[in-house]
C-alpha positions in Angstrom: 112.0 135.7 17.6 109.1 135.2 19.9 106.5 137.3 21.6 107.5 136.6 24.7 110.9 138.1 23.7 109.8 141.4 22.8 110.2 145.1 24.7 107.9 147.2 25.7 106.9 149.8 23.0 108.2 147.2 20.4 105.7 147.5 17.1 105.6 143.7 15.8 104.0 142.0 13.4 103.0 138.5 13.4 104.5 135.7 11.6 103.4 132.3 13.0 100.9 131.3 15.9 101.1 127.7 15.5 98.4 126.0 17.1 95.1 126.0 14.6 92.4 126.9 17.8 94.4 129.4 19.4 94.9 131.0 15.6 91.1 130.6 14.8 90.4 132.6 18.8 93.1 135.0 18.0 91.4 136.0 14.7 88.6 137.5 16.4 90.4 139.8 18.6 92.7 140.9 15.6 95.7 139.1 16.1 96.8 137.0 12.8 99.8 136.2 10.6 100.5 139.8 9.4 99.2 141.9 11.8 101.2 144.8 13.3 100.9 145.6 16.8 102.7 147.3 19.4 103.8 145.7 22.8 101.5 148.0 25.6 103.3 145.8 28.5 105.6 143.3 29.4 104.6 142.1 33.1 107.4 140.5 34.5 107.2 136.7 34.7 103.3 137.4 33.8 101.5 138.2 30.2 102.7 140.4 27.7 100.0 143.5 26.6 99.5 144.2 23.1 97.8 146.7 22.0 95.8 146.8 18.5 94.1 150.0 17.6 92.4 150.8 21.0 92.2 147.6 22.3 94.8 145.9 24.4 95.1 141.9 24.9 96.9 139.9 26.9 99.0 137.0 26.2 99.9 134.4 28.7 104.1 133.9 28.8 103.6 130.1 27.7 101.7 131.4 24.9 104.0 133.8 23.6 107.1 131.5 23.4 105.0 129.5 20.4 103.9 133.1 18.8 107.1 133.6 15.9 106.9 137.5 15.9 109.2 140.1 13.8 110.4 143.5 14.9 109.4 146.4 12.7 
């Protein structure tokens, strides 16, 4: 499944962000292969909120259909 696929509320956890750069810029805010998260918002037809800890991120909709995500 992909992120952009995912519910609101929906704890994840990474299992492939293919492109190397975005992976090495992810890694910094705490999004890598492994990591759990929980979706914080789903913005229709706009990026999808995850939230890690206290922090929340935003991921563009073309991003998320290359993120390989699975539902915990």
């Amino acid at each position: 499944m992909t992120l952009d696929k995912i519910n609101r509320g929906q704890e994840i956890e990474i299992m492939n962000i293919p492109d190397p750069g975005i992976r090495s810029q992810a890694i910094r805010l705490g999004i890598y292969e492994g990591a759990k998260l929980t979706c914080f918002e789903k913005i229709p037809s706009g990026p999808v909120v995850l939230q890690n800890r206290f922090q929340e991120i935003a991921i563009g909709r073309n991003l998320a259909k290359t993120i390989r995500v699975k539902a915990l």
